[in-house]
N, C-alpha and C positions, 0 to 999 in steps of 0.2 A: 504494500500500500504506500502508493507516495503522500507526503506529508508538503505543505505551501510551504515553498520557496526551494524543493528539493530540482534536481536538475538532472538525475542520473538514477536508472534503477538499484534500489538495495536489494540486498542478498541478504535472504534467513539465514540467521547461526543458532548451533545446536550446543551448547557449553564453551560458546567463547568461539568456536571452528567455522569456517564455513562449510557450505554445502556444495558450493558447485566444486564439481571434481576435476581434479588439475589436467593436464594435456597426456599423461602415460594411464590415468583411469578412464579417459575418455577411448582412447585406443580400442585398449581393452574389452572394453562395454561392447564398442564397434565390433570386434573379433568376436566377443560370447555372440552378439545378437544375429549373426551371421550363420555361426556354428549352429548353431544350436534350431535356426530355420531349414537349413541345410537337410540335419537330420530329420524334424520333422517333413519335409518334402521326401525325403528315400523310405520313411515310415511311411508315409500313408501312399508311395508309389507299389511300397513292396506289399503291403496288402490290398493294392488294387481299387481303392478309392482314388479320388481326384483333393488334391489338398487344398483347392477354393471351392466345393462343393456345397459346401455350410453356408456360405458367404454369396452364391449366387443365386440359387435355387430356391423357391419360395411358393408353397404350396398357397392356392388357392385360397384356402380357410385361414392361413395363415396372411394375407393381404388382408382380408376383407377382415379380422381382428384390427389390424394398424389402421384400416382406414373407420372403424367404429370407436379405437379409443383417440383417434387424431383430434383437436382442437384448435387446429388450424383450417382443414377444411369447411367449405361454406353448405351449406345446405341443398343447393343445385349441383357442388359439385361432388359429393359424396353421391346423389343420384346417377350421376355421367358416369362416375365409375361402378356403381351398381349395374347399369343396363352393359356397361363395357364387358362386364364377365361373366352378366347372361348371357350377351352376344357369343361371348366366347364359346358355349356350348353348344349353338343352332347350327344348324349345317344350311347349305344354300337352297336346297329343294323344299325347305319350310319359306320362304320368301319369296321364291321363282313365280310367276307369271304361268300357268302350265300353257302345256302347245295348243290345247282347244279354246283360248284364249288369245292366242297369238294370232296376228295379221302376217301372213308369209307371203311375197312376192316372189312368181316364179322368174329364174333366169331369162327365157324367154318373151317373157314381155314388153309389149312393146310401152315407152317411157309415158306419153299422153296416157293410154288407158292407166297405169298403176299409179300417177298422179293423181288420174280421177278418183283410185280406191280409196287411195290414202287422204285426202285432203282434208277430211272433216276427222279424222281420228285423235286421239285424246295422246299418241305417240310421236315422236320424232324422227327415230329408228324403225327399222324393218328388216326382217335376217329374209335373205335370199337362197333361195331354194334350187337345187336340180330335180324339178318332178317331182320330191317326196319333201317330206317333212324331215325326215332323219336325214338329207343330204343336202344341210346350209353350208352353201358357198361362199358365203361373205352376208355382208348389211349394208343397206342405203341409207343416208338421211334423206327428211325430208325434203330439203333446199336443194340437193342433188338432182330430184327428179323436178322443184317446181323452179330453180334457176339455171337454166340452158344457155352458153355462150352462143352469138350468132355465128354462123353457119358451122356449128355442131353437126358434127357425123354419127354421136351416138343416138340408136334407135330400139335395144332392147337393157331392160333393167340390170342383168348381167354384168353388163360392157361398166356399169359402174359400183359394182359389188368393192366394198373395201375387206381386208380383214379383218374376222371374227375371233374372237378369242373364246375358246372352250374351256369350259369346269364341269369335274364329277358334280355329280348331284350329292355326293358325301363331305365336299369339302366345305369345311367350318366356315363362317361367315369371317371371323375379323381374318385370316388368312386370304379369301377370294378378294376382299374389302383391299389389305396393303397390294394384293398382284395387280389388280383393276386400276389401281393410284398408280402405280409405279410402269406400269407399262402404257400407260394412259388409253385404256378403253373402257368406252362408257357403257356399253351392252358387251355379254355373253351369253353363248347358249349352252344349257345346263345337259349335260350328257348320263342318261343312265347307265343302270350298271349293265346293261347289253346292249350298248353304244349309241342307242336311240336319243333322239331330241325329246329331253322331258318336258324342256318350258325356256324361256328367257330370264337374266335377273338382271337389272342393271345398275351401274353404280349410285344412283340416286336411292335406288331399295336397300342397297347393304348402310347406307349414310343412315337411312331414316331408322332402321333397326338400334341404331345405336343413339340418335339424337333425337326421333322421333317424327312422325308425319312433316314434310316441309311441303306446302299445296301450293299451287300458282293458278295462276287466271284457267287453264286449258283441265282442270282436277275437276272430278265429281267433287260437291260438296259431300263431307265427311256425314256418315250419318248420327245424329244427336244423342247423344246418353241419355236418358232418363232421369229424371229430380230423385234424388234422395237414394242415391246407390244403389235403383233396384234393376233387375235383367231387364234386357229391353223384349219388347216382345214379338223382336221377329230379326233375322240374320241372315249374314250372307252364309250361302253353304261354303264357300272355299274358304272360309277362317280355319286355321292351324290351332292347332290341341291348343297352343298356347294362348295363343290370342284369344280364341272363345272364352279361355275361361279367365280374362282377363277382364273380359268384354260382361259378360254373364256373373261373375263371381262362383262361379261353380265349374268343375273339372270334369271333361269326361275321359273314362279308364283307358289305358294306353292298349293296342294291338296295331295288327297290320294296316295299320292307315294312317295320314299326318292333318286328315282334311276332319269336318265336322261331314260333309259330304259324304266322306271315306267311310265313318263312323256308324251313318245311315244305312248303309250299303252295305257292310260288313255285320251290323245286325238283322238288316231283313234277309242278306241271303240273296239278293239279287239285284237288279236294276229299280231302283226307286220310282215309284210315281204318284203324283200329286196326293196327297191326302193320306199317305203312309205316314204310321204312327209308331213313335217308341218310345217306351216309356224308361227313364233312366232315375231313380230314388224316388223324390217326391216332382218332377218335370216329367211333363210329355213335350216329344219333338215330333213337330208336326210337320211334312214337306208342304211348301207354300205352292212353290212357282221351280219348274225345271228348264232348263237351258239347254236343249236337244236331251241327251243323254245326262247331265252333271245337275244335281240337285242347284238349282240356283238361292233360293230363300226358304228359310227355315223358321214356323213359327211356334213359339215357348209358350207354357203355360204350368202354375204350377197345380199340381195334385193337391187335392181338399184333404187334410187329413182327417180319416174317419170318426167321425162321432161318437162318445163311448156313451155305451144303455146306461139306463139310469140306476139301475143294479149296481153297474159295476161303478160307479159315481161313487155312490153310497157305500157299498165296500172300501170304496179306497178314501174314505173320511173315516 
């Protein structure tokens, strides 16, 4: 502790001595702190651990401990890093756009008509096809097909295919998320596990998983929550385990499907059609409205829980 009018740091004494240690104990120290790192780095090589392993590695549980006792963090942003590490578990095919949903342009066409298809659509992008769905070529933008230099020779959609970037349908979001930045493409098309075009996802979807819906002028308006935290009472069939029950406050049990759609489908047993009912605890799921084949709107309701006799009222007083 300096004292007013001091000019130089003091040194603590211990019986009259000092404490800083002269120029052959420093040496020294230098020489032990070396050695003695040394050995521990051939210890922990010679048992096959890594000797920064402690020191790099940080389980999940163990983050999200420092970011709940931190007192430095703000309240938004302990959120950001909440959805960051949900993120971290979703795979791509839970956010993909599926193919029966996608607008596909085939190679062959010609530039006027697929301007025409595309012009009022709620997208930018469009993956380019050779004849099928599982064989995209590339993708156009928009402005591609609706700004033509004058005396342009191109005449079929093809001729301006750019490349597409492919992801499994297994690969985790924040991972597709840093490739899409880093290589800079705004669409991929999601490839299942026997090589088929599942869906599209583009980098605006992997953003919004982590920061949340961002809507511009060309977005359906979002549809409204309900006052007072209750289920809404009616949904989109394509909502993800997650999101319904996000959406609803109630979970439905996990099997072979990722869609609330899937869910429908996987309990009747077959192809869904309008006014098919399942009942899941105290909710009945009611299909509302279909979209060729894919459950499009689902409507909720909850079950009256039964009335007890008046006996047993009585009994139980």
């Amino acid at each position: 502790m300096h004292q007013a009018g001091d000019t130089g740091p003091h040194t603590a004494t211990v019986a009259g001595r000092s404490r800083v240690p002269g120029p052959v104990r420093r040496a020294l120290a230098r020489v032990l702190v070396r050695g003695a790192d040394a050995v521990m780095r051939w210890v922990t090589r010679r048992l096959g651990a890594s000797p920064t392993a402690g020191r790099e590695e940080i389980s999940e549980a163990e983050l999200r401990d420092l970011v709940a006792v931190n007192t430095v963090l703000r309240g938004e942003e302990r959120q950001l890093i909440a959805e960051v590490l949900a993120a971290g578990t979703r795979h791509v095919r839970e956010l993909m756009v599926p193919r029966t949903d996608v607008v596909f342009l085939d190679a062959g066409l010609p530039i006027g008509h697929a301007f025409r298809l595309v012009r009022d659509a709620r997208h930018s992008r469009f993956p380019v096809i050779d004849g099928s769905s599982d064989d995209v070529v590339g993708f156009v933008h928009l402005r591609d097909l609706a700004i033509r230099p004058d005396g342009d020779d191109v005449a079929a959609v093809g001729q301006l295919a750019r490349e597409v970037k492919r992801l499994p349908a297994s690969k985790q979001v924040l991972t597709a998320l840093s490739e899409m930045r880093r290589e800079g493409h705004h669409l991929a098309v999601v490839v299942d596990e026997y090589g088929g075009t599942a869906g599209i996802v583009t980098l605006e979807d992997l953003i919004e998983e982590l920061v949340g819906e961002i809507h511009d002028e060309y977005d359906v308006a979002p549809e409204p929550l309900p006052a007072g935290g209750a289920a809404p009472s009616e949904v989109d069939g394509r909502l993800n385990l997650t999101d319904f029950a996000e959406v609803t406050g109630f979970a439905l049990p996990p099997g072979p499907y990722e869609t609330l759609g899937g869910f429908l489908m996987c309990r009747l047993g077959r192809l869904p059609a309008v006014g098919d009912e399942v009942r899941l605890d105290r909710w009945r799921l009611v299909v509302s409205a279909l979209d060729g084949r894919r459950v499009a709107r689902v409507a909720l309701a909850r079950i009256a829980a039964p009335r007890r006799a008046e006996g047993d009222v009585a009994a139980s007083g």
